[in-house]
C-alpha positions, 0 to 999 in steps of 0.5 A, spaced: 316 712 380 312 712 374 311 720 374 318 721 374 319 716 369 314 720 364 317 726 366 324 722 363 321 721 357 318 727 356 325 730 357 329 725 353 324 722 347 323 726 342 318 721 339 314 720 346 313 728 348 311 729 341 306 723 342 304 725 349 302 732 347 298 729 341 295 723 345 297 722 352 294 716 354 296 713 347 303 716 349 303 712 356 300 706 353 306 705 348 311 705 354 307 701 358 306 706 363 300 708 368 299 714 372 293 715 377 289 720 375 291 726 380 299 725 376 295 726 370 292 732 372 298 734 375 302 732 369 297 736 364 297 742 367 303 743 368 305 742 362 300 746 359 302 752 363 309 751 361 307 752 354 305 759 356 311 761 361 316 758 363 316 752 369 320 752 374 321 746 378 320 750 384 314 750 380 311 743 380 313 742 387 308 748 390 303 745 385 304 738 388 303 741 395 296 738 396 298 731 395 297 726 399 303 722 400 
């Protein structure tokens, strides 16, 4: 739940995205948040890569396909 959590804020918070893109572990600190290091990862490269070109949904689920669940 906490990744879908951080995903919200990115999405709705002005404030904790521009933090996040700045200093994400600071950014999660301030919420209260953790993510595993595999979320983070996941996370971050997605992120990074929706800085170059446009990511889908679709996207991040074929990205998370080696999760283990």
């Amino acid at each position: 739940m906490t990744l879908a959590q951080v995903v919200y804020n990115i999405s709705n918070d002005t404030d904790f995205a521009s933090r996040w893109h700045s200093n994400p572990e600071a950014a999660l600190a301030e919420k209260g948040l953790k993510l595993s290091k595999e979320e983070f990862a996941f996370l971050s490269k997605g992120l990074k890569r929706g800085e170059t070109e446009h990511v889908s949904l679709q996207d991040l689920v074929k990205m998370s396909s080696n999760w283990r669940y």
